[in-house]
C-alpha positions in Angstrom: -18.3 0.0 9.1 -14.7 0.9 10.1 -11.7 0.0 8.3 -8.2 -0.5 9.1 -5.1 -0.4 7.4 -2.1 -2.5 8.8 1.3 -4.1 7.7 1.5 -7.7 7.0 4.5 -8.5 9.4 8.0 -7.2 10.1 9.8 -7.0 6.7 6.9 -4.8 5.5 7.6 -2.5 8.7 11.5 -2.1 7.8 9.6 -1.3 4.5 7.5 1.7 5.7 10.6 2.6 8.0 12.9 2.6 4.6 10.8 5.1 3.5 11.5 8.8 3.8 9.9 10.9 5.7 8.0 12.9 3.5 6.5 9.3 1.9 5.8 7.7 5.3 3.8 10.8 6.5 1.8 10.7 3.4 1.2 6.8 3.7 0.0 7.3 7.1 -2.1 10.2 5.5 -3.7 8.0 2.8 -4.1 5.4 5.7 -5.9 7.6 8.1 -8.3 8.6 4.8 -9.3 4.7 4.5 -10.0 4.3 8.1 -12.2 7.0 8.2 -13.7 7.3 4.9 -13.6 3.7 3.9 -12.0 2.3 1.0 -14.7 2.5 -1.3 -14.4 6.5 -0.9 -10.8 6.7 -1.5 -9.7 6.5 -5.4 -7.1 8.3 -7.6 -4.7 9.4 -6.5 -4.5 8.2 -3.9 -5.6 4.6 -4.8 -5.2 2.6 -7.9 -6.1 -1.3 -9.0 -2.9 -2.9 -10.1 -4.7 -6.5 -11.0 -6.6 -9.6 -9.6 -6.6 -8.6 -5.7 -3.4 -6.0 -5.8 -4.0 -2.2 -5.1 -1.3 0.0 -4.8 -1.1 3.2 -2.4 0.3 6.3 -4.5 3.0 8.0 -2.9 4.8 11.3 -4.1 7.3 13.4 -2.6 10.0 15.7 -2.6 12.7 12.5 -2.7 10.1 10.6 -5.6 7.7 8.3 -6.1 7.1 5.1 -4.1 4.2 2.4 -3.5 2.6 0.9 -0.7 1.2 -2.7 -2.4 -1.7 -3.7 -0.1 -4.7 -6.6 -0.3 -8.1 -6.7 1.3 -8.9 -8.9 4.2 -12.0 -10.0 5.7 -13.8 -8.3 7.0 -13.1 -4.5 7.0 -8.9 -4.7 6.5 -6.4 -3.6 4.0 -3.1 -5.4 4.7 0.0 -3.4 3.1 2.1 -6.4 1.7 5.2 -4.9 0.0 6.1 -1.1 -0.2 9.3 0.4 -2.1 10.5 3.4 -3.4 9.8 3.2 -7.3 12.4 3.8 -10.0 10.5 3.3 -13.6 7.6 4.1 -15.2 5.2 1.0 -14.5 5.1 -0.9 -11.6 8.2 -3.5 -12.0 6.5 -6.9 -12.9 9.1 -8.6 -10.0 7.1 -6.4 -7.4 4.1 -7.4 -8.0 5.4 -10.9 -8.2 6.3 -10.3 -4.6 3.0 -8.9 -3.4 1.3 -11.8 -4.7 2.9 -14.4 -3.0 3.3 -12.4 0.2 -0.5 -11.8 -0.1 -1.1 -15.8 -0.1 -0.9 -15.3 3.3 -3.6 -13.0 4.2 -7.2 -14.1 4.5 
């Protein structure tokens, strides 16, 4: 079975394109690990449970730290719902807010 990884709509892809370069090409490096090994075989670092349905994608890099928020879909799907370049030590609670409600969406 063959996942895929893909943005929920256009705000999420000014998102990714936010990003630097450095953390894009390592997003689309954690990405292409999912889609071949599955999401079942791709866990820390890379991949961490944040809570209920909401998983983050750990990204590090020479300008910091940023996270790619993403829920599963059926059928083989992870649909990125919010990524931004983080500034404290947890997760700001306002993020995941966000996630979760854009997340309502997927199915």
């Amino acid at each position: 079975m063959r996942w895929t990884v893909q943005t929920l709509n256009e705000t999420v892809d000014a998102e990714v394109e936010a990003l630097p370069e450095d953390m894009r090409a390592r997003l689309a490096r954690v990405a292409t690990l999912i889609e071949e090994k599955g999401l079942a075989r791709v866990g820390e670092p890379h991949v961490k449970h944040l809570q209920g349905r909401l998983w983050e994608i750990r990204l590090k890099g020479r300008s910091g730290i940023s996270r790619a928020l993403y829920v599963t879909a059926v059928g083989t799907r992870v649909v990125i719902v919010r990524v931004f370049v983080k500034k404290t030590e947890k997760t700001p609670r306002r993020e995941i807010e966000l996630a979760l409600s854009r997340a309502k969406s997927v199915r």
